[in-house]
C-alpha positions as CSV (number, residue, x, y, z in Angstrom):
1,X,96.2,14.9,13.0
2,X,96.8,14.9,16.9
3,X,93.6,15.0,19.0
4,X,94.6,18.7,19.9
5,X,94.4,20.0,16.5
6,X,90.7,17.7,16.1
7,X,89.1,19.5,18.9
8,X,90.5,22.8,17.9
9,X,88.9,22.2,14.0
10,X,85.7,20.7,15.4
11,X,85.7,24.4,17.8
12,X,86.0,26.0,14.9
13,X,83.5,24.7,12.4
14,X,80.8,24.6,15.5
15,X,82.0,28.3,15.7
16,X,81.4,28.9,12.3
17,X,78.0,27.3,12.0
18,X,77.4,29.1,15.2
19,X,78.0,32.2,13.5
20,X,76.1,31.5,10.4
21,X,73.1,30.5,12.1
22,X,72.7,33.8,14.0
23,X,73.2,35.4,10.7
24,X,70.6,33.5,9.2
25,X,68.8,34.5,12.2
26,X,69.6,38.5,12.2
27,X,68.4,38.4,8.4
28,X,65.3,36.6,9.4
29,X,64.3,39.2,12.1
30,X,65.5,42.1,9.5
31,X,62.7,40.5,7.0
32,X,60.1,39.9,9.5
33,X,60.8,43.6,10.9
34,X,60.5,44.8,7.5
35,X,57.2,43.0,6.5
36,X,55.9,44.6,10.2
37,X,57.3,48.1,8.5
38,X,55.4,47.4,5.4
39,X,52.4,45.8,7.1
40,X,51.7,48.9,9.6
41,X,52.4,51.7,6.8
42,X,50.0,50.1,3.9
43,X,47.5,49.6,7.2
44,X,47.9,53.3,7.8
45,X,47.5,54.2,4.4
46,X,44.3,51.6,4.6
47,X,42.7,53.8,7.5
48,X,43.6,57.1,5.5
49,X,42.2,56.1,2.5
50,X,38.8,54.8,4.4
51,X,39.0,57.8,6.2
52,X,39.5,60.3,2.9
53,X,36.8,57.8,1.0
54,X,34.7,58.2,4.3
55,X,34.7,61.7,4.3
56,X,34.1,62.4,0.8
57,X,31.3,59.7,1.0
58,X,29.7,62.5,4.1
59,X,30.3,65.4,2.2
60,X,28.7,64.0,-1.0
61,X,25.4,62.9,0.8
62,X,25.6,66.2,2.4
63,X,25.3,68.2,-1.0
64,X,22.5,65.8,-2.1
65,X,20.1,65.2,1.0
66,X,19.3,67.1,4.0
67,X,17.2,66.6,7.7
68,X,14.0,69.1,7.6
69,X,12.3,69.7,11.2
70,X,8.3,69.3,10.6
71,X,7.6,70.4,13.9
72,X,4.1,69.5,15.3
73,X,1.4,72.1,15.2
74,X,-1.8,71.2,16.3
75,X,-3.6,74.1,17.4
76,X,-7.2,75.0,16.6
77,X,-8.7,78.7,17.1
78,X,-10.8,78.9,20.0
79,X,-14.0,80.7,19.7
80,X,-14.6,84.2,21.1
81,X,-17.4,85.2,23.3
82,X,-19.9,87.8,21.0
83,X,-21.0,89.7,23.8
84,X,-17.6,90.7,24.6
85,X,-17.4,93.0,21.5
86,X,-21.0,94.3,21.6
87,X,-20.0,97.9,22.3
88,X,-17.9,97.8,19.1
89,X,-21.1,97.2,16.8
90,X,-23.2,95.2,15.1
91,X,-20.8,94.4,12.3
92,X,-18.2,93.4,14.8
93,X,-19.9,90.9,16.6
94,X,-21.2,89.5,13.0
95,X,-17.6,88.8,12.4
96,X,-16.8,87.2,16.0
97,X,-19.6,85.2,14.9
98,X,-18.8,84.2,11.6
99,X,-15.3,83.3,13.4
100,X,-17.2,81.1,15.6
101,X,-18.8,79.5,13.0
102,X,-15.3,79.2,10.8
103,X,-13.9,77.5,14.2
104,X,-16.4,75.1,14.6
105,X,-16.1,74.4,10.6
106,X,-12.3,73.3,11.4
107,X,-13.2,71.3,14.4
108,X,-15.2,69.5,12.1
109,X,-13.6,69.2,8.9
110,X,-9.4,69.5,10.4
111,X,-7.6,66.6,8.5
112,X,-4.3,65.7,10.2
113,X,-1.9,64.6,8.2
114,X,2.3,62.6,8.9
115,X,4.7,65.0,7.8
116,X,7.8,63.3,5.5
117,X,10.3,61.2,7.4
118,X,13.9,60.3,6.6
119,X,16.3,63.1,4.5
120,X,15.1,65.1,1.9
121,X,16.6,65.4,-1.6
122,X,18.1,69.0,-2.3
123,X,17.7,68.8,-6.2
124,X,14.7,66.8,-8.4
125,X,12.1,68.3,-10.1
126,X,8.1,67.3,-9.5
127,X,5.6,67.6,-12.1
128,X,2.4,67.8,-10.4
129,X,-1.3,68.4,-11.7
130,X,-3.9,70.1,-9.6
131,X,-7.4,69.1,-11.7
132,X,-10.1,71.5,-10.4
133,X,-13.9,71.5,-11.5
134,X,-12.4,74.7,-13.3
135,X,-9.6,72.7,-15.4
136,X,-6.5,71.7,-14.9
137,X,-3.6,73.5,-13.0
138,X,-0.2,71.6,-13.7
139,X,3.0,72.5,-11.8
140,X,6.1,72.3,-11.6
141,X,8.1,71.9,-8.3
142,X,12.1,72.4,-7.8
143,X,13.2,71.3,-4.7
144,X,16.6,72.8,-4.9
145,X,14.9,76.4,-3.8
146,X,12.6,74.7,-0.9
147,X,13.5,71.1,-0.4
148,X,11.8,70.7,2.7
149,X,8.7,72.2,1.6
150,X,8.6,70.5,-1.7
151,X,9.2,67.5,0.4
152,X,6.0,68.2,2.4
153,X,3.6,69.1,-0.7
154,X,4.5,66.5,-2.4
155,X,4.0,63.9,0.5
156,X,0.6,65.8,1.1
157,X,-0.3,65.0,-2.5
158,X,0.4,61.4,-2.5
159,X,-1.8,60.9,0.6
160,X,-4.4,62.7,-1.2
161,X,-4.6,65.3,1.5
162,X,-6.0,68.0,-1.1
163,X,-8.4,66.2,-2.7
164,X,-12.0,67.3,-2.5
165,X,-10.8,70.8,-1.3
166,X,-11.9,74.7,-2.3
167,X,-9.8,77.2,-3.0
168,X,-10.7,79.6,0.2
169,X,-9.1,82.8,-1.6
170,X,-8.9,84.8,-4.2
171,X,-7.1,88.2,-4.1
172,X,-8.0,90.6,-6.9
173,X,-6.1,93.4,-7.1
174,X,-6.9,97.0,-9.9
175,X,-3.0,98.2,-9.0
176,X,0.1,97.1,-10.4
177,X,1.8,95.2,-9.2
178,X,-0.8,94.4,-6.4
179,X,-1.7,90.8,-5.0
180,X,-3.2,88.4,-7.5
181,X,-3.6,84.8,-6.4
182,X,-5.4,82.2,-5.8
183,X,-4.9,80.3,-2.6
184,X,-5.7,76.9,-1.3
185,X,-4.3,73.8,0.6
186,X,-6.8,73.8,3.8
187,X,-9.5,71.4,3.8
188,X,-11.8,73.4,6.1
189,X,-12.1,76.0,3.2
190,X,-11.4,78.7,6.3
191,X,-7.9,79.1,6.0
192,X,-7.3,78.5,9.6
193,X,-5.9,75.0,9.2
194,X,-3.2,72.7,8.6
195,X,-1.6,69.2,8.4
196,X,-1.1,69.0,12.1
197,X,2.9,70.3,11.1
198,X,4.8,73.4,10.3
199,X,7.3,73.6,7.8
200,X,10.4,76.0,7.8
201,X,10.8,78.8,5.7
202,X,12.7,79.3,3.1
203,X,12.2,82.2,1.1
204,X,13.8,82.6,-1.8
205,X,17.8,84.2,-2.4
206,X,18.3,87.9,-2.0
207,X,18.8,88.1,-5.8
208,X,16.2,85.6,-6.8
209,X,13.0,88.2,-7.2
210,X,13.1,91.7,-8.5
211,X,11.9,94.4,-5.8
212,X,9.0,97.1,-6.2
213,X,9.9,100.2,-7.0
214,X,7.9,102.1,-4.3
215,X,11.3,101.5,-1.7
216,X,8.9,99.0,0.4
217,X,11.5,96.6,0.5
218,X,8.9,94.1,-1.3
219,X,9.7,91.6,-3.6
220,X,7.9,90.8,-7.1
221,X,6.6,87.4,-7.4
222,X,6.2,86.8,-10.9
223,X,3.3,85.7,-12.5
224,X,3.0,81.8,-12.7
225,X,4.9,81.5,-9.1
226,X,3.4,78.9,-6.8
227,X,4.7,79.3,-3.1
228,X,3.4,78.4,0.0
229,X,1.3,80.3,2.7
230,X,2.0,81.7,5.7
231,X,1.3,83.9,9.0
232,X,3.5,86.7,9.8
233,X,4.9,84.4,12.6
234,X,8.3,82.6,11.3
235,X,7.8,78.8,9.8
236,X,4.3,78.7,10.3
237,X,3.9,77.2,6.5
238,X,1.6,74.0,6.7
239,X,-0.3,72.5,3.6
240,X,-1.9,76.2,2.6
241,X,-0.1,77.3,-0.6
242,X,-1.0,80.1,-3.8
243,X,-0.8,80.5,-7.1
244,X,0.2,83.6,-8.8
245,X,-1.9,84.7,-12.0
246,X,-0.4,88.4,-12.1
247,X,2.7,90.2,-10.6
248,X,2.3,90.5,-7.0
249,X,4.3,92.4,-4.3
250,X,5.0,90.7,-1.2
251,X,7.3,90.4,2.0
252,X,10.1,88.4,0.6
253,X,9.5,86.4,2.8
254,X,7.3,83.5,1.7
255,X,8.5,79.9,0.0
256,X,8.5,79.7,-3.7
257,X,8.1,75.9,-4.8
258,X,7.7,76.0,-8.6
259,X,6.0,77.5,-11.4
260,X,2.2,77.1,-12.6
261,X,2.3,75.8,-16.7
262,X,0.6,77.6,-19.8
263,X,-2.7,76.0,-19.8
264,X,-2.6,76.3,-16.0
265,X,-2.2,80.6,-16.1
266,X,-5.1,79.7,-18.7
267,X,-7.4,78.2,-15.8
268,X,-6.4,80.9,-13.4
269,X,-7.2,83.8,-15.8
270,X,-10.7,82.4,-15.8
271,X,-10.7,82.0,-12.2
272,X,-9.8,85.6,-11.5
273,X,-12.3,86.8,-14.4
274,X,-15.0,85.5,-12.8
275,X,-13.7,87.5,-9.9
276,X,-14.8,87.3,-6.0
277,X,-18.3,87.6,-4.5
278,X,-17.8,91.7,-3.2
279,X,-15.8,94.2,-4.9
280,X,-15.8,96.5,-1.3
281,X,-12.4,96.0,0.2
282,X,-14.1,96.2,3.4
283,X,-16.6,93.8,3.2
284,X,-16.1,89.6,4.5
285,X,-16.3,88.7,0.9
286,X,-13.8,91.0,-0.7
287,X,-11.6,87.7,-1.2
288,X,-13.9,84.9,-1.3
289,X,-14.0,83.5,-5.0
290,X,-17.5,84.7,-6.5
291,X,-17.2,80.6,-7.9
292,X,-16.7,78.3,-5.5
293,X,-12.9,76.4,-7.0
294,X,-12.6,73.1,-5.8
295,X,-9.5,70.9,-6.1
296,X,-10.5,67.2,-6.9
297,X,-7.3,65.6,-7.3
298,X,-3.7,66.3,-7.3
299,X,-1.6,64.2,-8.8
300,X,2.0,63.7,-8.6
301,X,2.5,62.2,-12.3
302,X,6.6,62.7,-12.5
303,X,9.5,62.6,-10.2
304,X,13.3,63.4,-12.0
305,X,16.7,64.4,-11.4
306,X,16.3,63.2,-7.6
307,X,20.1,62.4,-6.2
308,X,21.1,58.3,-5.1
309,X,21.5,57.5,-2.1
């Protein structure tokens, strides 16, 4: 072969091998640009799914647990001057007195109390028992009506905030349906005092109680309900709550907790027999248990159906 036709056969094979290196080269990039493809799209599936897994992970704890605002509240009355109601009468002033004297009761006797922290479950049932020198009262509390103020009685309880407590009032009422409980939850015994916190309202669904029929607009809490206490101001609720022991028409407007057991309707039927210490609606006393009722313990015994976290 001449040395022409070498060169021209060694061009052409470096030509070739040339050639089938960029090819090897072209399908190497093709790959590697595929694998990027493949890479970035199962990455943006990856962020997707985290951010579908995410949201449904929200959503869920959502359903189950919620923030409730225990806003601090630590006002005490302050006491009224007598002689400023003297040309009202003798009985007035002996109320403005008896005030005074309640006031001075709950300067003495206020217990303060931490109000929950963290969220609060929205279902989980609490059986609780309220042993008074009367018997025992047990209840049952449903937080998925009032989970915030469940939260808060229950807390109360396991501090012992009730304990060594009376029972300041006791409504008793000859009409039907009328106002028939018995209501407690302030250590003063005055029913002017708290835990140092409100608690928000939440009164109970628009179809939840039955109404009276006199067109009031007020609701029937049954007999057996146990809901909490309140002013006429909004979420003023604290650690004062009542227990029904007959029908009674109300505002619907107040925080049913639970229910009061058999044997507990048992104790409170004893309670209202005994009846309170003057039967004259106008008189101080009208709604003063005729027996002192003192709480001595309650106990919560049994938490269930509370929600993971």
């Amino acid at each position: 072969m001449s040395t022409n036709q070498e060169r021209r056969a060694e061009a052409r094979r470096r030509l070739r091998e040339q050639m089938e290196a960029q090819a090897r080269r072209e399908k190497q990039l093709k790959i590697v640009a595929a694998s990027v493809v493949v890479a970035v799209l199962l990455g943006i599936v990856g962020v997707v799914a985290w951010i579908n897994y995410d949201r449904k992970r929200a959503e869920e704890y959502a359903a189950n647990w919620l923030t409730c605002e225990y806003p601090t509240d630590t006002e005490t009355p302050e006491p009224l001057d007598p002689a400023e109601f003297e040309d009202q009468g003798a009985e007035v002033v002996a109320e403005v007195e008896e005030f005074n004297e309640q006031v001075e009761t709950v300067n003495d006797t206020k217990r303060d109390a931490e109000p929950p922290s963290g969220d609060q479950a929205r279902q989980g049932l609490a059986e609780i028992t309220i042993t008074t020198d009367r018997g025992e009262i047990p209840i049952t509390l449903d937080r998925s009506g009032a989970p915030c103020n469940v939260a808060s009685f229950v807390h109360l309880a396991e501090q012992q905030y009730f304990d060594d407590t009376e029972c300041h009032r006791l409504t008793v009422s000859e009409e039907e349906p009328g106002l028939s409980v018995l209501q407690c939850g302030d250590p003063t015994g005055t029913g002017l005092s708290g835990p140092g916190y409100s608690v928000v309202d939440e009164p109970p669904a628009a179809d939840a109680l039955e109404l009276a029929d006199d067109g009031s607009g007020a609701a029937i809490y049954p007999r057996g309900t146990v809901a909490m206490a309140k002013s006429q101001a909004p979420d003023s609720a604290g650690s004062q709550f009542f227990l029904v022991y007959e029908d009674s028409a109300l505002p619907p407007e107040y925080t049913v907790m639970g229910t009061v057991g058999e044997s507990g309707l048992e104790v409170l039927d004893d309670i209202a027999e005994t009846g309170v210490k003057s039967d004259d609606p106008t008189d101080r006393n009208n709604q003063v248990p005729r027996r002192p009722v003192t709480i001595e313990t309650v106990v919560v015994d049994a938490q269930s159906g509370l929600p993971e976290r």
